[in-house]
C-alpha positions in Angstrom: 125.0 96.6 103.7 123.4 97.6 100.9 126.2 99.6 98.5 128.8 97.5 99.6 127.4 94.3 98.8 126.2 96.3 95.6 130.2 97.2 95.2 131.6 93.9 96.2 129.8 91.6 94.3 128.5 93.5 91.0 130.3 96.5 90.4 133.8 95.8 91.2 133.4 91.9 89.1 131.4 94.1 86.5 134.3 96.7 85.8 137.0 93.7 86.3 134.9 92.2 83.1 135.0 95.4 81.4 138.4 96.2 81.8 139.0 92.6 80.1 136.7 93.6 77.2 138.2 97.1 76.8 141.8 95.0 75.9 140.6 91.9 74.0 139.3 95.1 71.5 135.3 94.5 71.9 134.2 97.2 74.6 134.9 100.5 73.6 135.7 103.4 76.0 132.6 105.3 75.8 130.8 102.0 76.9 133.5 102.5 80.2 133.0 105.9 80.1 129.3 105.8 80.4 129.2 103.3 82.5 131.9 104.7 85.0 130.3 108.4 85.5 126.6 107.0 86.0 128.4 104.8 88.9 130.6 107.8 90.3 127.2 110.1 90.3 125.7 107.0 92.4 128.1 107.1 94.6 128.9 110.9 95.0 125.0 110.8 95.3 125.3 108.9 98.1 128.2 110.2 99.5 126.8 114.0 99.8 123.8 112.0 101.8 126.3 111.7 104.7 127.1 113.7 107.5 130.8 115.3 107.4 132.4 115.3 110.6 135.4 116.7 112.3 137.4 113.7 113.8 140.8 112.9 115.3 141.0 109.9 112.8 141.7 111.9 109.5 142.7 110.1 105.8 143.9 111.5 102.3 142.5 109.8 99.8 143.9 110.7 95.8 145.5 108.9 92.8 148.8 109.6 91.5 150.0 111.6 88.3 148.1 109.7 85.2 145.8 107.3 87.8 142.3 108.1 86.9 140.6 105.1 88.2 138.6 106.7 90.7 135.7 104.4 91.4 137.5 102.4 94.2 138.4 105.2 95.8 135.1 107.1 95.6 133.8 103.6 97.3 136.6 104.2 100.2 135.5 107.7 100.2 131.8 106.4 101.1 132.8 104.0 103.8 135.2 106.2 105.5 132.6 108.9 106.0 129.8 105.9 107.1 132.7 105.1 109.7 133.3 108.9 111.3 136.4 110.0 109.3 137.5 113.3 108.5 138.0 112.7 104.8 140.1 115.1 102.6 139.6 113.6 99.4 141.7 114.9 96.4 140.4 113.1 93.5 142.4 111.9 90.9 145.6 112.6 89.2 146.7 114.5 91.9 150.5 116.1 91.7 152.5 114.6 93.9 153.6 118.1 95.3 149.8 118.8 96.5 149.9 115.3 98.3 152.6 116.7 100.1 151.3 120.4 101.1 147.8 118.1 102.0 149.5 115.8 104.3 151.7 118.4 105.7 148.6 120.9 106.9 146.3 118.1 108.0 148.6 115.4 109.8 146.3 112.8 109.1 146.1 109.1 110.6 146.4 107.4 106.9 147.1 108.1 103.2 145.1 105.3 101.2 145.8 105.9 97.0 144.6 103.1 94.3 146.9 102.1 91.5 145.5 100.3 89.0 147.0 101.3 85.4 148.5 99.4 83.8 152.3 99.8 84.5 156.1 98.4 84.7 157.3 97.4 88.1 159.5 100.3 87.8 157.0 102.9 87.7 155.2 101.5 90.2 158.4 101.5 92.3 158.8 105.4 91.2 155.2 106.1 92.6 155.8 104.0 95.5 159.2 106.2 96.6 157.6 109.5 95.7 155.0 108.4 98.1 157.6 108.0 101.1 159.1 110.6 100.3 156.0 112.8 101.6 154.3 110.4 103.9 155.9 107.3 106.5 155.4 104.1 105.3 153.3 102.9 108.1 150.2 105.9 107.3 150.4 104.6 103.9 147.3 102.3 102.3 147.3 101.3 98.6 144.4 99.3 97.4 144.1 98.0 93.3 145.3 95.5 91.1 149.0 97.0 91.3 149.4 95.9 94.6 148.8 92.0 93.7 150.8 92.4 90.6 153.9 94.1 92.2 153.5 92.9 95.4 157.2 91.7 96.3 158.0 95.5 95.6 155.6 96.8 98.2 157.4 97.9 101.8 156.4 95.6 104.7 155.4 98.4 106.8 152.2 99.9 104.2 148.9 98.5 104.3 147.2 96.8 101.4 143.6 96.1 100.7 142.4 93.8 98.4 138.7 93.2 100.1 136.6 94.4 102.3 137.9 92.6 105.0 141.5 94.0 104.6 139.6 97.6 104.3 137.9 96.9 108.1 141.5 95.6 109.6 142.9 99.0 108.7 140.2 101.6 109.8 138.7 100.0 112.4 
């Protein structure tokens, strides 16, 4: 349990905390900056410490057009391979057209994308209907602090994780 608890209750309330900073003015980006790639070469670190397997239970992970918030999902990355999922993991700011061709030549299980930029509830709409266009509501996951935000604008048929307990009721 150790890098999830780590995650859970340090990292994820640390970067909420500097997120607040980075808008009242008194964090700059290269403090975020810094901060962020020593924790995505943690994680990627321990990521590349796991075994890769070839499974029946497959998942996309990426982030949308100008989403670069990739922390979360590098986390979902982690846990997905510590489960046995075939990960294909696109990264960030991924064109919506590659999503596609991805989910099109792998058929997986679930598509799981993070949206946290700050946005209107019409953009997120936008991502949200370029996202069923290419993959059935019901294989879709979004996680980040979009989906409490614009929540009433979220089809009843995705799943949504807010904590690691939402995260276990979908891949488990």
């Amino acid at each position: 349990q150790g890098i999830i608890d780590m995650y859970q209750n340090t990292i994820k309330k640390f970067l909420i905390r500097i997120g607040k900073l980075w808008q009242l003015n008194t964090f700059q980006i290269s403090h975020e900056h810094l901060f962020s790639n020593t924790l995505r070469d943690f994680i990627t670190g321990k990521i590349g410490l796991l075994k890769k397997t070839n499974s029946s239970k497959k998942v996309i992970l990426f982030l949308p057009p100008e989403e670069e918030h990739e922390l979360p999902l590098l986390f979902y990355h982690y846990l997905l391979l510590d489960k046995g999922w075939e990960c294909i993991y696109l990264g960030q700011n991924v064109p919506f057209k590659d999503v596609e061709e991805a989910y099109l030549q792998t058929n997986p299980l679930i598509v799981l994308t993070s949206l946290i930029k700050s946005t209107s509830s019409k953009h997120f709409k936008l991502i949200l209907k370029k996202i069923t266009e290419i993959v059935p509501e019901n294989r879709i996951c979004l996680s980040g602090s979009n989906t409490i935000t614009y929540k009433k604008d979220i089809p009843k048929g995705m799943k949504i994780i807010h904590n690691l307990a939402d995260f276990v009721k979908v891949f488990e």
